[in-house]
N, C-alpha and C positions, 0 to 999 in steps of 0.2 A: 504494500500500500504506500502512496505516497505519503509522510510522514511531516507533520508541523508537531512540536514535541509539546505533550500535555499532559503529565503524568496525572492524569485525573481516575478516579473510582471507575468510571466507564472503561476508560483506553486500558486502565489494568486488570478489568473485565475481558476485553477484547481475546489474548490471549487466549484465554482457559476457553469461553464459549465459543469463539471460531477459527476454523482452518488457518491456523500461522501461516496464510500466503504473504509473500510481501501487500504492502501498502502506501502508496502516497500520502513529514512533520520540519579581573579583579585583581589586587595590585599582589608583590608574594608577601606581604604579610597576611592578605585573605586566605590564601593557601593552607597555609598553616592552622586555621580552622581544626578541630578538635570534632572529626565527623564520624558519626558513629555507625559500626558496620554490621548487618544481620546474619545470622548461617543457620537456616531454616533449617537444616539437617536434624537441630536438633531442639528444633521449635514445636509444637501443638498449639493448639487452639483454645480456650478454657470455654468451659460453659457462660455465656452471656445470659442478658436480659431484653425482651424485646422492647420496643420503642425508639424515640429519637431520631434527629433529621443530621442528613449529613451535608455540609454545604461544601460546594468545591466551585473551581472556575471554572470552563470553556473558554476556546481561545477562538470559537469564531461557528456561526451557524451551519448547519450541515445544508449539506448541497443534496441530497433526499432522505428519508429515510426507508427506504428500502435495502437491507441489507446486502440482496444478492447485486446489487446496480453500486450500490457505496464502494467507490476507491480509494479515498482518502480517509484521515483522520478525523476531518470535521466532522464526516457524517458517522463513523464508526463509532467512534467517543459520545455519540450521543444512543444507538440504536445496539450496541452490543449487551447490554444488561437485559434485551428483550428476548432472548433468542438463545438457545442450546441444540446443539450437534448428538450425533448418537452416542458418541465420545468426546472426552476433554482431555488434557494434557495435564498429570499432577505437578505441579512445582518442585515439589521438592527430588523426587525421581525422575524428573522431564518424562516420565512413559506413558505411555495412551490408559484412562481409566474409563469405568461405566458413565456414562452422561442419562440420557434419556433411555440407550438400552441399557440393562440393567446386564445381562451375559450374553453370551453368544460363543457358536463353536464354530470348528470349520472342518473340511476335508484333511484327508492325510499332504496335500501338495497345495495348499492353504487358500486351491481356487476357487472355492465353495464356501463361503460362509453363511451363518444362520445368527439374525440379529433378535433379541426378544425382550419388546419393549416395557418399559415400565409402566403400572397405572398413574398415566398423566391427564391432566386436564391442561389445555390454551386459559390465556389468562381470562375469557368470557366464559365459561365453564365447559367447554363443549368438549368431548373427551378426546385425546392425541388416538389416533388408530395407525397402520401401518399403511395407508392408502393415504397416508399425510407426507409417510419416506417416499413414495413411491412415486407420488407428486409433485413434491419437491424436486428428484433426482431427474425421471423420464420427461417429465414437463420443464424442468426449469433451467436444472442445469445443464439437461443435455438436447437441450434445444436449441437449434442453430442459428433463431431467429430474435431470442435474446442474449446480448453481448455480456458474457462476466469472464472474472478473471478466475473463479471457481471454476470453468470449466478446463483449463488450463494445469489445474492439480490433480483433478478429479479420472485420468485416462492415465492409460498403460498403454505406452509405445504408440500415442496418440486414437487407441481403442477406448469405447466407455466402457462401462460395467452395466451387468446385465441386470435388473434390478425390481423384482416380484412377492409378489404379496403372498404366502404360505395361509395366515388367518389372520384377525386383526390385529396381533401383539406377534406376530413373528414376521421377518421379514430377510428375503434371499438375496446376497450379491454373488455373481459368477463374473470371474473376471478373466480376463483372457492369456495369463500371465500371474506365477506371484508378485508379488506388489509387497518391497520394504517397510512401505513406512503407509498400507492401508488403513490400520487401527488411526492412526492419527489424522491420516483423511478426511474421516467420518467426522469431523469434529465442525466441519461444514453446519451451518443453521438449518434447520429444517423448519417448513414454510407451511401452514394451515391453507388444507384444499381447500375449509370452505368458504373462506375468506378470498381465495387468488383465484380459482379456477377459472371464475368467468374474466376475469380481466386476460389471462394465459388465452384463451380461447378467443379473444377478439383482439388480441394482438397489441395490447393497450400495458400488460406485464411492466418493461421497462419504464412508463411514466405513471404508475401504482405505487403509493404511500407515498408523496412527496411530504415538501417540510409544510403543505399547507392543508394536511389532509386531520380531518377530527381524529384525533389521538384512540379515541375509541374505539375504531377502524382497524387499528393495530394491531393486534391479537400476537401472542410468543408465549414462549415456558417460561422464559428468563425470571430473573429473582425479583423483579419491577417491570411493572406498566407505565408508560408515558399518561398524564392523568392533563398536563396542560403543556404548551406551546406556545410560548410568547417570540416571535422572530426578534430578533435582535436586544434581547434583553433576558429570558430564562427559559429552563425546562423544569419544569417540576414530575416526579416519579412519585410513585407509591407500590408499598411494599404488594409482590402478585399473592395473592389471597392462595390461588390454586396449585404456586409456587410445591414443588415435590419434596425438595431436602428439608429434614429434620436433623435436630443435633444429639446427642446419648439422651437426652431428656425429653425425645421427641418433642421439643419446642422447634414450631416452624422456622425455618430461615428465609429469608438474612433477618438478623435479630434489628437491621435500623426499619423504622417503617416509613421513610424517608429522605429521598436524595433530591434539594434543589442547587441546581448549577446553574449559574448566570453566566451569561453569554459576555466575554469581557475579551475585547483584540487586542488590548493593548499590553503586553507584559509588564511595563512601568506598573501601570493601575491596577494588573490582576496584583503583585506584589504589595501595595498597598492594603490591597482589599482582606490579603492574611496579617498580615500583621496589625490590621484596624482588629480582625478579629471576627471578618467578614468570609471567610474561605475557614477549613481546618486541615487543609495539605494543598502542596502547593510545589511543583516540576519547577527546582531552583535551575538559575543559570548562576554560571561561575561570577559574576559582574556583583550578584546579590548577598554571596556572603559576606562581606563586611556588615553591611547593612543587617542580616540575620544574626551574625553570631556578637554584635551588642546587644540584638534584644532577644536571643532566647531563651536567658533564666528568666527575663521578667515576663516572656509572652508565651513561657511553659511549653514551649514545642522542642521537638528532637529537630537535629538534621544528620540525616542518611546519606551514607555515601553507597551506593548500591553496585557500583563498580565498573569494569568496561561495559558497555552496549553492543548487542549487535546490530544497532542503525549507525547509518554510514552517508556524509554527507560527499555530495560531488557535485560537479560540472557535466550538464548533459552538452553535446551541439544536434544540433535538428539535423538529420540527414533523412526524414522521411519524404520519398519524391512527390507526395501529396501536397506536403506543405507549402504554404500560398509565399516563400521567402524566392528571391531571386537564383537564380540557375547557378550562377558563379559562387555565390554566399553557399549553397551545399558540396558545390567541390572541393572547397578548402575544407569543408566538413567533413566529408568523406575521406579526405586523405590522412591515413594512419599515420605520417611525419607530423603534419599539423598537430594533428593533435598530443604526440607525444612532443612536442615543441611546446605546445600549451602547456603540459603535465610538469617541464621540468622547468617552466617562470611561473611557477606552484610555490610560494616560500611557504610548505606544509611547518614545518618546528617553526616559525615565527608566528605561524595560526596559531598552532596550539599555545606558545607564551604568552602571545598579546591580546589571543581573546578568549581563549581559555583556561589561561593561569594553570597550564601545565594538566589539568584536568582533561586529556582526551591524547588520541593515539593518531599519531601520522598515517595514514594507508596509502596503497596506491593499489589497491584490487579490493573487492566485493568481500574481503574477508577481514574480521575484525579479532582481536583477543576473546572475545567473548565465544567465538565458535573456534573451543579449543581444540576440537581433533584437527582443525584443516590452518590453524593461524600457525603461519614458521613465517617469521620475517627477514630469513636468510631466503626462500625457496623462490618468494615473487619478485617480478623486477623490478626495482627503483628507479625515482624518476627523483635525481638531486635535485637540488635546486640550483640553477643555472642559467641566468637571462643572455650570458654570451653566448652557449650554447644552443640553446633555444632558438637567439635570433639565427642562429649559422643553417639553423635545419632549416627555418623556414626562407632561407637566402638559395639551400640547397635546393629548393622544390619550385623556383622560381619568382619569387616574392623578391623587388628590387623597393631600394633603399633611395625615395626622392630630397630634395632639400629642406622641402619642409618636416625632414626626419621620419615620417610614416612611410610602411613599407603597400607598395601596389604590386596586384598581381599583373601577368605578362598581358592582361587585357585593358589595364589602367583602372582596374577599381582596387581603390582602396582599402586597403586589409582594415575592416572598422567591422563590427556586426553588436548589437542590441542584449543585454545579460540581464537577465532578471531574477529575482526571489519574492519572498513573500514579505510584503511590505511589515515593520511590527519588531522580527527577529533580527536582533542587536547583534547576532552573531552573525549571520548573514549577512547583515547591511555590512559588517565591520569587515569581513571576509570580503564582500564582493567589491569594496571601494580599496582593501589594499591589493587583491589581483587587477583591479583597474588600473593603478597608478604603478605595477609593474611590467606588464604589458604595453604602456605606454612609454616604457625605457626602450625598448625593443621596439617599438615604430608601429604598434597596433592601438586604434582607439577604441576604446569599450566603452558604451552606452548604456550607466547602469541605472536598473529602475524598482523600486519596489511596489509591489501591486499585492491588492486584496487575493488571500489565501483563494479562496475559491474563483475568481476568476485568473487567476497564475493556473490554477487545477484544470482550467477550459481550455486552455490555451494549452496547456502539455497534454491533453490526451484529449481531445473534442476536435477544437479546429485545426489544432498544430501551429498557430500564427508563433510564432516565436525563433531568434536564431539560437538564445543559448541559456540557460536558467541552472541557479544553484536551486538547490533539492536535499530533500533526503527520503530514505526509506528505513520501515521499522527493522528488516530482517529476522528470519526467522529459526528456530529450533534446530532444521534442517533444509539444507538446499534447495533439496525438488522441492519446497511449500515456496521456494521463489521461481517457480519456473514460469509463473504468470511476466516475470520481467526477463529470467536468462535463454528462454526460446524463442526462435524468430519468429514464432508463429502467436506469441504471449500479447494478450490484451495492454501488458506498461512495458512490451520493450523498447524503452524509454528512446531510442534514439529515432527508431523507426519501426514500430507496430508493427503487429495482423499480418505477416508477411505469406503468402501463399507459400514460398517456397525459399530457402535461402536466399538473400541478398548477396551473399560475400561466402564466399570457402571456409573462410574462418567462424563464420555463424551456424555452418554447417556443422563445422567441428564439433561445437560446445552443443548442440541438438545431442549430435550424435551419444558424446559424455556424459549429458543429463538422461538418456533415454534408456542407455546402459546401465546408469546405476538405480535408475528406479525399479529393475527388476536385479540386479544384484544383491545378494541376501547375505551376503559376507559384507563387515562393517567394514573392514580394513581395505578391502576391494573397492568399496563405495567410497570410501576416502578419496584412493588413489582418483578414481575418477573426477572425483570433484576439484581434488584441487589441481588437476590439467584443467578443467572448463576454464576455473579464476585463474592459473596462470597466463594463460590464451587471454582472458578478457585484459589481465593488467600490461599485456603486452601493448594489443591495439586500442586500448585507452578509449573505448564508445564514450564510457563513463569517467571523467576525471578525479577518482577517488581524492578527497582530503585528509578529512578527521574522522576516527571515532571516537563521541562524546562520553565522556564517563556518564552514570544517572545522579543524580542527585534529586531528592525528597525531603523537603520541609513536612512534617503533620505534627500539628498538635497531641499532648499528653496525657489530655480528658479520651483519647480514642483506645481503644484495646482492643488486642488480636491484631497488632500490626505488623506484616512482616511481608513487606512489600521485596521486588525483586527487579533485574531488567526484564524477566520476560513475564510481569505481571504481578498482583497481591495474590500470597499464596494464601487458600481459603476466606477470600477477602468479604463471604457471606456472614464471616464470624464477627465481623467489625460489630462494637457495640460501645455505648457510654455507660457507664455505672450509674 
């Protein structure tokens, strides 16, 4: 998913109840900050009490709320507490657990499996059946006629799964192929047929549940209902009545029986908004702790240092032939010099000092410290940082050097194209103005601009109007749950989408690598696979890797059961006030 970072109760929802596909998100005495570290290993949950509201920020309105349609974080962060997969993903063991089905078996060569669902009620009471999985899968996600990045996880060697109703609580997948990492698949949201059907049937699916639809409409298992809607100012939730987990004391869960989040863009004022006392956690950036660590004996909140991430911020360049930019502006784009030209007037260690305060990890490939089987930071290639050099490659490729210092291509246009992020994020603003002002050593002019989250979001995956845009994505557990961005064929591959068939030999490659190891059942085989894709991707630089951001979490001390994580609050149903 495409990623704007909002460590909010929702986004640490997201995780556990849906498919980890990817997604479109201080001085050094701050540093030195006294930040306290969790190791859930050897954490539980204690018995709570029910009641109590929990307030938290947004960092900006979702662009639907339909989940299977939602690519980003805006909309996800608000629409993931509604909804549960057949499977979730434990925290603390990262392995696939019972979600909605409760067990299931399979064949002796694990192509046959049998799903057997729990007694569940939609949050209007109507009872979950297996004609709901069934609907979900054969109507939604494997239907050609609406676009998701679910479908993109959800195949084996680009095959779906066959997918039938046994009786109303049991339910068959045959798949064509073992499949690695199926259990964790299923962690996909499953959709109420009788809620969707007719819109699936009249072709209307994709613009169903928007941000302006009666909340009531809504219907999921998730641990909260959407109960009001206000655009540009809050969501209010309420605890789901029909809600299935109970705790040892069968007391229903989640023990709050309410979550309001207000809608707040502006990092400065969400900031404010905790520490007035207005928020009770809050996704710190490195810039905030001075500020936090004066007042939190007097404002009783912890802060958390949660560790590396596996989101990874970069430099996309548009090379999709769709895109409405000029003919010339995508062949500079497309040339794998350029852009490793670009990668190395990258000053990545000066990012991480100057706006991260040593808080986050230099990369130059899709793989971060947090994804510790595939992260060797001897294995992938660096790109130093180097503006002589840089300029030399791009003098090599035909790019000449006029008086006015900017360099033109052999056609007289000018090496200049348009960089964008999402307006708000301090890091990114701070990031795209010092790559502007190195690149303009080197004879290139960057046009930088910051724009509303959700319209930057239209522009990288709707129309494609754009030459070049910082980004991040959340990254996930395991690889293939990013194959929605690293196949050419993937709904976010971010340089250039939907591609029928290879673009390039080396996009070919990385297919080939990812499709291999989704049926390789040996870990250590599946490694090796993976990290040839990332070495291949760090080579020809689609994506201009930078930083990966450490996590950091402000929450208040009145909360218990806190035991937040990068990939999520482990059992964050258990959150309660005394």
């Amino acid at each position: 998913m495409i990623e704007i970072r909002n460590l909010s109760l929702a986004f640490l929802t997201l995780i556990i109840l849906f498919l980890p596909i990817y997604f479109i998100t201080p001085s050094n005495s701050e540093s030195s900050v006294r930040l306290k570290e969790i190791d859930i290993q050897n954490l539980e949950p204690t018995l709570g009490v029910e009641g109590g509201t929990i307030r938290k920020n947004l960092s900006s309105d979702a662009k639907t709320l339909n989940p299977v349609m939602a690519q980003e974080t805006s909309s996800t962060a608000i629409v993931s507490p509604l909804f549960n997969g057949l499977t979730r993903t434990n925290l603390k063991t990262l392995l696939p657990e019972p979600d909605l089905a409760e067990s299931w078996e399979k064949n002796e060569d694990g192509t046959v499996w049998r799903f057997y669902l729990r007694n569940v009620r939609w949050s209007d009471g109507t009872p979950l059946t297996s004609d709901d999985v069934v609907f979900t899968y054969n109507s939604i996600y494997y239907n050609d006629s609406i676009p998701s990045s679910s479908k993109d996880v959800l195949t084996v060697e680009g095959k779906s799964f066959k997918v039938k109703k046994i009786d109303d609580r049991t339910v068959e997948f045959t798949l064509p192929k073992p499949f690695a990492v199926f259990l964790n698949a299923l962690s996909q949201p499953i959709l109420p047929k009788h809620k969707l059907e007719r819109a699936v049937a009249e072709g209307k699916f994709p613009s169903t549940w928007t941000v302006n639809t009666d909340p009531s409409e809504i219907v999921g298992t998730g641990p909260y209902r959407i109960v009001k809607y206000q655009l540009g100012q809050y969501v209010l939730y309420e605890k789901n009545p029909y809600y299935w987990e109970k705790d040892a004391k069968e007391q229903k869960l989640p023990y709050m029986k309410e979550v309001r989040a207000q809608i707040v863009k502006d990092p400065d004022v969400s900031l404010i908004k905790f520490l007035s006392g207005e928020a009770d956690f809050y996704s710190v950036r490195p810039s905030d702790l001075g500020k936090l660590s004066q007042q939190a004996k007097r404002g009783d909140f912890t802060i958390y240092n949660l560790g590396a991430t596996p989101s990874t911020l970069f430099i996309v360049f548009n090379q999709n032939p769709n895109a409405p930019i000029p003919q010339y502006k995508r062949k500079w784009f497309e040339n794998k010099i350029f852009r490793q030209a670009i990668s190395h007037a990258v000053d990545r260690e000066g990012i991480v000092s100057m706006v991260y305060n040593g808080l986050a990890t230099p990369i130059y490939t899709a793989v971060t410290p947090a994804n510790r089987r595939l992260y060797d930071e001897n294995y992938y290639l660096k790109y130093e940082y180097n503006l002589k050099k840089a300029k030399r490659m791009l003098l090599s490729i035909g790019f000449r050097e006029e008086r006015d210092g900017f360099l033109y291509d052999k056609d007289g246009n000018k090496l200049s194209f348009n960089l964008i992020t999402n307006a708000g994020n301090k890091e990114r603003e701070s990031i795209g103005n010092i790559i502007k002002e190195d690149l303009k050593k080197i004879g290139i002019e960057v046009n930088f601009q910051g724009l509303d989250f959700n319209n930057l979001v239209s522009k990288l995956m709707s129309n494609y109007d754009y030459d070049a845009v910082i980004i991040g994505l959340t990254g996930s557990m395991d690889p293939y749950f990013g194959q929605n961005v690293w196949l050419s064929s993937g709904q976010m591959h971010m340089w250039n989408p939907k591609q029928k068939r290879p673009a390039t030999e080396w996009e070919e490659r990385i297919d080939s690598f990812f499709n291999q190891a989704a049926v390789e059942l040996d870990q250590q085989r599946r490694d090796i696979l993976y990290r040839e894709a990332f070495r291949i991707i760090g080579e020809y630089q689609p994506m201009i890797f930078i930083v990966a951001p450490q996590e950091l979490i402000v929450v208040r001390n009145k909360l218990k059961n806190v035991f937040p994580t990068v990939w999520g609050w482990y059992k964050d149903e258990y959150l309660f006030v005394p």
